[in-house]
PAZA-18951 format. One record per residue (C-alpha): residue in one letter; z, x, y. Coordinates in nm, 2 decimals. Layout:
# residues N
(rec "A"; (Z; X; Y)),
...
END
This chain:
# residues 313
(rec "X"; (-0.01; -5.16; 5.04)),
(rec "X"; (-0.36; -5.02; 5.00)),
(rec "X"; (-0.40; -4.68; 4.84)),
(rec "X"; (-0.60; -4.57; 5.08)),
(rec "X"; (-0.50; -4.38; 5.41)),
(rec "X"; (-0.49; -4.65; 5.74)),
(rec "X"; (-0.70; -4.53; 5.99)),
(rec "X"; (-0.56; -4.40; 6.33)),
(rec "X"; (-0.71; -4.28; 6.66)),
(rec "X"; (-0.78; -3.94; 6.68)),
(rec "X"; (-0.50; -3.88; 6.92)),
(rec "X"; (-0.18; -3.83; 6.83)),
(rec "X"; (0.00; -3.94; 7.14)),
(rec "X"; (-0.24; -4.23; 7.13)),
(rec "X"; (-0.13; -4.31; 6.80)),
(rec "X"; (0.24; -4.32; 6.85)),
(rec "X"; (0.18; -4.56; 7.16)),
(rec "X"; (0.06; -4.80; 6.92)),
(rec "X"; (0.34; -4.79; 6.69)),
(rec "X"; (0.28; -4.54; 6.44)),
(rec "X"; (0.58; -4.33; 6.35)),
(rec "X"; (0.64; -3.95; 6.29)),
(rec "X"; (0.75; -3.81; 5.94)),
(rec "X"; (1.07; -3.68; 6.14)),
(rec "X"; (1.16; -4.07; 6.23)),
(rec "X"; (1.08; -4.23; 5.89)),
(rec "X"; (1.32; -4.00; 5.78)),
(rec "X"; (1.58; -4.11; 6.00)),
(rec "X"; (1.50; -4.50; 5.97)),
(rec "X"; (1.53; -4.48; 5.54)),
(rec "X"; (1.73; -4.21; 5.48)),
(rec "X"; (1.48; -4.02; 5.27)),
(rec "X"; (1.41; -3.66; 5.41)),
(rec "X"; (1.07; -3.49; 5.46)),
(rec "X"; (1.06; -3.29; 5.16)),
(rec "X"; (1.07; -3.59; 4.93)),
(rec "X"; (0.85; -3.76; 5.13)),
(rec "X"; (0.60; -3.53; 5.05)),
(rec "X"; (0.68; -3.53; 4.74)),
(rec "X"; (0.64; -3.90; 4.65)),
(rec "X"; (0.29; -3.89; 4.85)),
(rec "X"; (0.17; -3.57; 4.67)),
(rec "X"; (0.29; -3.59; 4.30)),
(rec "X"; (0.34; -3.98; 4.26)),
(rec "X"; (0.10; -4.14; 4.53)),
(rec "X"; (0.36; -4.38; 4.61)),
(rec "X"; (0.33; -4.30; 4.98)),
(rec "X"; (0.01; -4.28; 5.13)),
(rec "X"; (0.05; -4.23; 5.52)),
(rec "X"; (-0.24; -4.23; 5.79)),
(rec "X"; (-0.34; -3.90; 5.89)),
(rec "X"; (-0.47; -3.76; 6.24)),
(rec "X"; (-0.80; -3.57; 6.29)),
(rec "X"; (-0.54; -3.27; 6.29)),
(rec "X"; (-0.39; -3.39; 5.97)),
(rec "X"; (-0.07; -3.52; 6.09)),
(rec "X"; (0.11; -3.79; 5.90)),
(rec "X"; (0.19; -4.11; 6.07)),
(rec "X"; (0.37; -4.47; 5.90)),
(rec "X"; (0.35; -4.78; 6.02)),
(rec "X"; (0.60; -5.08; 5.92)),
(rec "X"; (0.41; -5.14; 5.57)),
(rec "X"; (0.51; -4.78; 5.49)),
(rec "X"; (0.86; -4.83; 5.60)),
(rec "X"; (0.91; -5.17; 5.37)),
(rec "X"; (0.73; -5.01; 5.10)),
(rec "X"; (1.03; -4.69; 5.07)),
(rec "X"; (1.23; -4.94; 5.10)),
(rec "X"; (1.12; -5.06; 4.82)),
(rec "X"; (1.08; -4.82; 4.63)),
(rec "X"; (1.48; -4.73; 4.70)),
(rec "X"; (1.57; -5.04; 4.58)),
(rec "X"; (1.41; -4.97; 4.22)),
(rec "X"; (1.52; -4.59; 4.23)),
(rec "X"; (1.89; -4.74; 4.33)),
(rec "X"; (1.84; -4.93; 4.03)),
(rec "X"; (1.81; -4.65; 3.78)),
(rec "X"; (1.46; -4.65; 3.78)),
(rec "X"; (1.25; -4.31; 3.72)),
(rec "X"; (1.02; -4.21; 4.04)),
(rec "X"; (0.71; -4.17; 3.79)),
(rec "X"; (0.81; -4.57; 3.74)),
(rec "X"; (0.80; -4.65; 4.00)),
(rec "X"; (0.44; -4.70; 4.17)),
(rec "X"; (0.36; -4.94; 3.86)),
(rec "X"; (0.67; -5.17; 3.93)),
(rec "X"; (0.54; -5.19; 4.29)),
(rec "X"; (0.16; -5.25; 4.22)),
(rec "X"; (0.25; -5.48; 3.90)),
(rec "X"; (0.54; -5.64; 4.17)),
(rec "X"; (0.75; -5.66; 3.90)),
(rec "X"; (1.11; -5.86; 3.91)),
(rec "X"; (1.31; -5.68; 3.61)),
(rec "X"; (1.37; -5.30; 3.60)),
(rec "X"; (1.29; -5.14; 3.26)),
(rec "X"; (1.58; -4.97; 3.13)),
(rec "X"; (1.61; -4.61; 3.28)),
(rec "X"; (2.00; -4.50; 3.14)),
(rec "X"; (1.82; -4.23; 2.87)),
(rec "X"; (1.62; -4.04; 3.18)),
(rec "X"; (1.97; -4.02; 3.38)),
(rec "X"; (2.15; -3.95; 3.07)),
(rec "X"; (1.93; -3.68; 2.92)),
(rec "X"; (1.96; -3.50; 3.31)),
(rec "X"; (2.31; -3.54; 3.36)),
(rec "X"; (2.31; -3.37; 2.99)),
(rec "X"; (2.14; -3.12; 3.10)),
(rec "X"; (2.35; -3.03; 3.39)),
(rec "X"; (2.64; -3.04; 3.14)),
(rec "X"; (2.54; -2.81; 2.93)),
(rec "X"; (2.44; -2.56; 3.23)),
(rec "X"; (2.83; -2.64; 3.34)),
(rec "X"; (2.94; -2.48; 3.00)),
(rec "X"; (2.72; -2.19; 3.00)),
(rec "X"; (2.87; -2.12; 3.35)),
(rec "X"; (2.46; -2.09; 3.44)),
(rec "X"; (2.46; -2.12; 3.84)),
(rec "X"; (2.07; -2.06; 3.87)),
(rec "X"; (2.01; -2.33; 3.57)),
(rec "X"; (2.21; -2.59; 3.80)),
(rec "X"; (2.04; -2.49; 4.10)),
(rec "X"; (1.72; -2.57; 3.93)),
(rec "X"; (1.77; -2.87; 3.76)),
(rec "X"; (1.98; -3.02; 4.12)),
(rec "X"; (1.65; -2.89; 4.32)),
(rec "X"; (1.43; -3.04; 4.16)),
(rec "X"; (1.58; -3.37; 4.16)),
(rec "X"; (1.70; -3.33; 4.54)),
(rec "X"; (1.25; -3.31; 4.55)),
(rec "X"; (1.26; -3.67; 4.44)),
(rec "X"; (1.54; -3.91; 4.47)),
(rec "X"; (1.75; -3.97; 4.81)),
(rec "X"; (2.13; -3.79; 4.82)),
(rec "X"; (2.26; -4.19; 4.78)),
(rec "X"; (2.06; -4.21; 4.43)),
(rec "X"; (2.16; -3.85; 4.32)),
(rec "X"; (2.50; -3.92; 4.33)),
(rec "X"; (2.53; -4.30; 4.23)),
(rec "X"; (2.30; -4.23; 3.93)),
(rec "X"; (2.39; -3.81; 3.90)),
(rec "X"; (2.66; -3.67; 4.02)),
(rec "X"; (2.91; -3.88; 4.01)),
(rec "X"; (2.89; -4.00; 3.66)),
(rec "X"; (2.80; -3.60; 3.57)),
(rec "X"; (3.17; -3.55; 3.74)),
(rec "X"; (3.35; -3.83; 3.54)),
(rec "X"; (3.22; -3.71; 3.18)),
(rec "X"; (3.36; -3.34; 3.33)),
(rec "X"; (3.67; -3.44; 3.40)),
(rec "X"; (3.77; -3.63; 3.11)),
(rec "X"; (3.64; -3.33; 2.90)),
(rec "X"; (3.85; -3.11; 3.09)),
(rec "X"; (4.17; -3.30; 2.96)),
(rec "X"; (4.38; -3.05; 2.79)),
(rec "X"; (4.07; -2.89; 2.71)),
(rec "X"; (4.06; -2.46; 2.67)),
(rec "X"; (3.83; -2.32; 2.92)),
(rec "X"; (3.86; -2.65; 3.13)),
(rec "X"; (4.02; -2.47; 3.42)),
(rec "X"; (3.72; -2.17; 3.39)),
(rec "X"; (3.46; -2.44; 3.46)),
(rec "X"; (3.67; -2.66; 3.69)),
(rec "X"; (3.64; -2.38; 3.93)),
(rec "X"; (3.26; -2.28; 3.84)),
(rec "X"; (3.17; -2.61; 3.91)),
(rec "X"; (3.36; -2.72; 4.19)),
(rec "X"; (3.24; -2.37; 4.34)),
(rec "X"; (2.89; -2.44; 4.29)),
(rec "X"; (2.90; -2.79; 4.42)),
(rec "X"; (3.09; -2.67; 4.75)),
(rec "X"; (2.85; -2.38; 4.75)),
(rec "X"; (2.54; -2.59; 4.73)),
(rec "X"; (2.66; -2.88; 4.95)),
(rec "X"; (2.82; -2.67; 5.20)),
(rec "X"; (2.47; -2.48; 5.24)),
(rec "X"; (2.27; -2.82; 5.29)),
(rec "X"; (2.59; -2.95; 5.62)),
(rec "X"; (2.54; -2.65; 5.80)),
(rec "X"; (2.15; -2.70; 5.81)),
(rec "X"; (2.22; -3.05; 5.88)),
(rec "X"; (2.45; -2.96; 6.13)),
(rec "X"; (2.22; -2.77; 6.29)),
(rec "X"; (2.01; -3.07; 6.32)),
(rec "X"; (2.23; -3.36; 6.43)),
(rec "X"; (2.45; -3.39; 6.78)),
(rec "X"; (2.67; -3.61; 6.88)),
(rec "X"; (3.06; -3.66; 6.74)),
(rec "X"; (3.09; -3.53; 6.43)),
(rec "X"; (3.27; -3.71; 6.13)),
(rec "X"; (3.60; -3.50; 6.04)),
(rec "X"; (3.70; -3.49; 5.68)),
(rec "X"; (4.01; -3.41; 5.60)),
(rec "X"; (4.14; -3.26; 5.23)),
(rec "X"; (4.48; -3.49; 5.18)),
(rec "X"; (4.55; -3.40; 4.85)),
(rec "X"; (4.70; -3.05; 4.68)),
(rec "X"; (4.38; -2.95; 4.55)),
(rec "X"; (4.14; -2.75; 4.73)),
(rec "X"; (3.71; -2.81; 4.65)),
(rec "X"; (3.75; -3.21; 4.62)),
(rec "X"; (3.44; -3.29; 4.45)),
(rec "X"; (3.46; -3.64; 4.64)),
(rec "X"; (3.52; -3.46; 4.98)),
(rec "X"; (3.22; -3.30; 4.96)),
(rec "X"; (2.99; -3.58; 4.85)),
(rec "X"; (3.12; -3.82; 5.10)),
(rec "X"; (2.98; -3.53; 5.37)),
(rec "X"; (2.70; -3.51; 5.20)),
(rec "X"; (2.60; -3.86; 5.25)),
(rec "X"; (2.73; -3.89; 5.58)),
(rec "X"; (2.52; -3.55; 5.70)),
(rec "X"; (2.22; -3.73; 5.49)),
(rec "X"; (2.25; -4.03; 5.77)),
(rec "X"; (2.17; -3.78; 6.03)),
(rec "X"; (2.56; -3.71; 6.11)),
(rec "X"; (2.70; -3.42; 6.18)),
(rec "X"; (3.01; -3.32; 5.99)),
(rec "X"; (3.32; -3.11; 6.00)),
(rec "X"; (3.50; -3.07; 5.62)),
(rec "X"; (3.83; -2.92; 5.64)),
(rec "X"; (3.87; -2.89; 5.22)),
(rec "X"; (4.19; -2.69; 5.16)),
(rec "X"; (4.52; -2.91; 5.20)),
(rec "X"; (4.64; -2.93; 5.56)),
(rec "X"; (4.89; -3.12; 5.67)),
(rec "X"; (4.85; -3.43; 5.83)),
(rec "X"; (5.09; -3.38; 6.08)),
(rec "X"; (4.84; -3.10; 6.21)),
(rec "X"; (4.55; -3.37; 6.24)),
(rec "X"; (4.61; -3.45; 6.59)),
(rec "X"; (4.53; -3.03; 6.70)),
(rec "X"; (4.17; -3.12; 6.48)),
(rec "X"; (4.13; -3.44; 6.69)),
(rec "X"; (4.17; -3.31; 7.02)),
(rec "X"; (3.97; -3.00; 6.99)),
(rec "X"; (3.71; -3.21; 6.76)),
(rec "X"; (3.70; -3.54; 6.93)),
(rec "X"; (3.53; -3.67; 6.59)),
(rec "X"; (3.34; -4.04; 6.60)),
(rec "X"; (3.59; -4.13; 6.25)),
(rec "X"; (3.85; -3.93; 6.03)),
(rec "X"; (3.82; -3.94; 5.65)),
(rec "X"; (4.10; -3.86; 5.45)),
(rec "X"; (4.06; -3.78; 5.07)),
(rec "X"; (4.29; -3.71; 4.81)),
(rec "X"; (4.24; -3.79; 4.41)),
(rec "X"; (4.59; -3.73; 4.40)),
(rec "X"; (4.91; -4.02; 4.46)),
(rec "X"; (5.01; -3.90; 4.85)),
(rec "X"; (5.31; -3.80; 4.92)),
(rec "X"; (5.63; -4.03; 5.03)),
(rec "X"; (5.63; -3.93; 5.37)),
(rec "X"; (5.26; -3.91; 5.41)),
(rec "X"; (5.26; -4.28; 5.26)),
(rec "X"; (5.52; -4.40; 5.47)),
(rec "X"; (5.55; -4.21; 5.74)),
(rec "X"; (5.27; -3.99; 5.88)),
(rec "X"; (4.98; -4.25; 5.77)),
(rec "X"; (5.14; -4.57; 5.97)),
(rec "X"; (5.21; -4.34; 6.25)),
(rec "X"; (4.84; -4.19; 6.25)),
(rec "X"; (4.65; -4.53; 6.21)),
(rec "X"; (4.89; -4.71; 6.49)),
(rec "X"; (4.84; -4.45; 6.77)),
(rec "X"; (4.49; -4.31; 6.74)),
(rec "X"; (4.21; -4.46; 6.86)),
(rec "X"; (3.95; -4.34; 6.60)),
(rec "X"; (3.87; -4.50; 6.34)),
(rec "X"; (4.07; -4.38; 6.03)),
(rec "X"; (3.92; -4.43; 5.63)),
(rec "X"; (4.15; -4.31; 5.29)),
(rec "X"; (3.85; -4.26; 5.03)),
(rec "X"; (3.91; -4.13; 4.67)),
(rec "X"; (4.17; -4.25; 4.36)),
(rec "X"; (4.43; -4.24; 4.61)),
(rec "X"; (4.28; -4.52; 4.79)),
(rec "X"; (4.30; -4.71; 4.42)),
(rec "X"; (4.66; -4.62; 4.41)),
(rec "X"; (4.76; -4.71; 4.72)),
(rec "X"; (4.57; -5.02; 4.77)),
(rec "X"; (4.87; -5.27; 4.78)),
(rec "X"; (5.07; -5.06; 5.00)),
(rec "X"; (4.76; -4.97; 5.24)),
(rec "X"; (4.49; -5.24; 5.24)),
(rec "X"; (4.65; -5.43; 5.52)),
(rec "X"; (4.74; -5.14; 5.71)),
(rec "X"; (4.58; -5.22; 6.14)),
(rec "X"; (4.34; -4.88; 6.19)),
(rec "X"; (4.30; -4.79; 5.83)),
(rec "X"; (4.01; -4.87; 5.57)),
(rec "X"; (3.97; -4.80; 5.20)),
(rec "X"; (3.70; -4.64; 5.00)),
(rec "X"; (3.78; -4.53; 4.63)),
(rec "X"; (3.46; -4.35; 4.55)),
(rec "X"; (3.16; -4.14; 4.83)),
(rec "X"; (2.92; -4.44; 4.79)),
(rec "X"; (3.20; -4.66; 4.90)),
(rec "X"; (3.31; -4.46; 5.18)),
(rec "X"; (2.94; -4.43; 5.30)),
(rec "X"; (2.90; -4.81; 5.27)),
(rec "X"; (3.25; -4.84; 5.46)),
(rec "X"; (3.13; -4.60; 5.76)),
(rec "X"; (2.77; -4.79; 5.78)),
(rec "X"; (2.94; -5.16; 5.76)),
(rec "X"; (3.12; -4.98; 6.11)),
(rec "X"; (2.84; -4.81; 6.28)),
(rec "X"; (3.01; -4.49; 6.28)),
(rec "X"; (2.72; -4.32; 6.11)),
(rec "X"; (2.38; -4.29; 6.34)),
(rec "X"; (2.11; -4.31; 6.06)),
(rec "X"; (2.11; -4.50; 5.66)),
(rec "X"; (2.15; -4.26; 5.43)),
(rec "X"; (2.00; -4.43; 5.11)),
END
């Protein structure tokens, strides 16, 4: 795509009648919100969208395919400052990208074990400025969790920064659904705690990516039981339920309450976290029930249905 800005009518409306798109729909097609838009067009140049004699930005299919694009190399581990020169040089092979993850992922450690809330609202800001929820977590958060939680076996202090950082992450998560929420319409998706544990990491990330695809959400994160689900349903009348739990469920849940759930309700059902791995032999034939071990595969599982109304990338 040419560096240069398309030209466009002068009119707005004019414009959109011929097929240009608004930021605000961009956003929805790709997944990749406003903010980093901008960002990508302003530090990187790896955007460059038409503008109106009023300064508006408008895309055009090219523009689509090209954030496409550049998803596919950020999905890959690429950095964003990479990125423009693997596009323009249409390059086949990635260059090896672990260190820059690995060196912010550090970083966010370390923040973790100072108990520093503002330094890991900084350093998550300023990536959220630049890489797609989908990327953060595949290439961030998710690998940031699983170093934390194998440190935090039979470790002192583990319990201290358990709760700092599941606290911050529900905190900071939590704050980004409800403006989403205020956003989106339509049925929302219900998530549902299963396990003992309340502030599941995975809960939280799996509505994250689902609010990031332009759905509205409703987490319920301390442990209810699932014999209570069908109050939540009728008052909620959600579009799909997932259940999470990092834990083994319970006997009855296992045998009992889940069969019963997934043979009598009409929406569609989805067990995502380590329970899900547990489980699989007993569950994965299960009518009315999917599987998803980790968020990325629970958003994957709720696209592949069409229970989601945008892509989160």
């Amino acid at each position: 795509m040419p560096s240069e800005a398309f030209q466009l009518p002068d009119d707005y409306q004019a414009a959109l009648n011929q097929g240009w798109l608004p930021i605000r729909d961009v956003a929805r097609q790709t997944g990749v919100n406003a903010v980093t838009l901008r960002a990508w067009e302003r530090r990187y140049g790896l955007i460059v969208p038409g503008r109106t004699a009023k300064g508006h930005r408008l895309y055009n299919s090219e523009h689509v395919a090209r954030i496409q694009a550049i998803l596919t190399w950020l999905n890959r581990g690429v950095a964003v400052s990479q990125v423009n020169e693997l596009l323009n040089s249409r390059s086949t092979a990635p260059q090896p990208q672990a260190s820059q993850w690995s060196e912010q992922r550090q970083q966010l450690l370390e923040a973790v074990l100072q108990l520093s809330e503002r330094q890991l609202d900084d350093l998550f800001n300023r990536n959220l400025a630049l890489y797609p929820p989908r990327t953060l977590c595949e290439q961030l958060l998710l690998p940031l969790l699983s170093e934390l939680e194998q440190r935090w076996q039979g470790q002192f202090g583990s319990q201290l920064e358990w709760v700092f950082f599941h606290s911050w992450l529900r905190s900071k998560l939590g704050a980004r659904l409800y403006h989403n929420n205020r956003q989106h319409s339509g049925a929302p998706l219900l998530l549902l705690n299963l396990s003992s544990l309340p502030l599941e990491a995975g809960l939280w990330l799996s509505a994250w990516l689902a609010s990031s695809a332009d759905c509205p959400v409703e987490v319920f994160d301390w442990p209810v039981p699932l014999g209570e689900l069908s109050l939540a349903l009728e008052q909620l009348k959600p579009r799909a339920v997932l259940l999470y739990s990092s834990q083994s469920l319970d006997s009855s849940v296992l045998r009992k309450q889940l069969p019963r759930l997934a043979s009598t309700s009409a929406i569609p059902l989805l067990l995502a976290g380590p329970a899900a791995r547990i489980h699989h032999d007993e569950l994965h034939d299960m009518p009315g029930l999917s599987l998803a071990v980790t968020p990325l595969n629970a958003l994957h599982c709720l696209q592949e249905h069409q229970l989601l109304p945008g892509a989160a990338q």
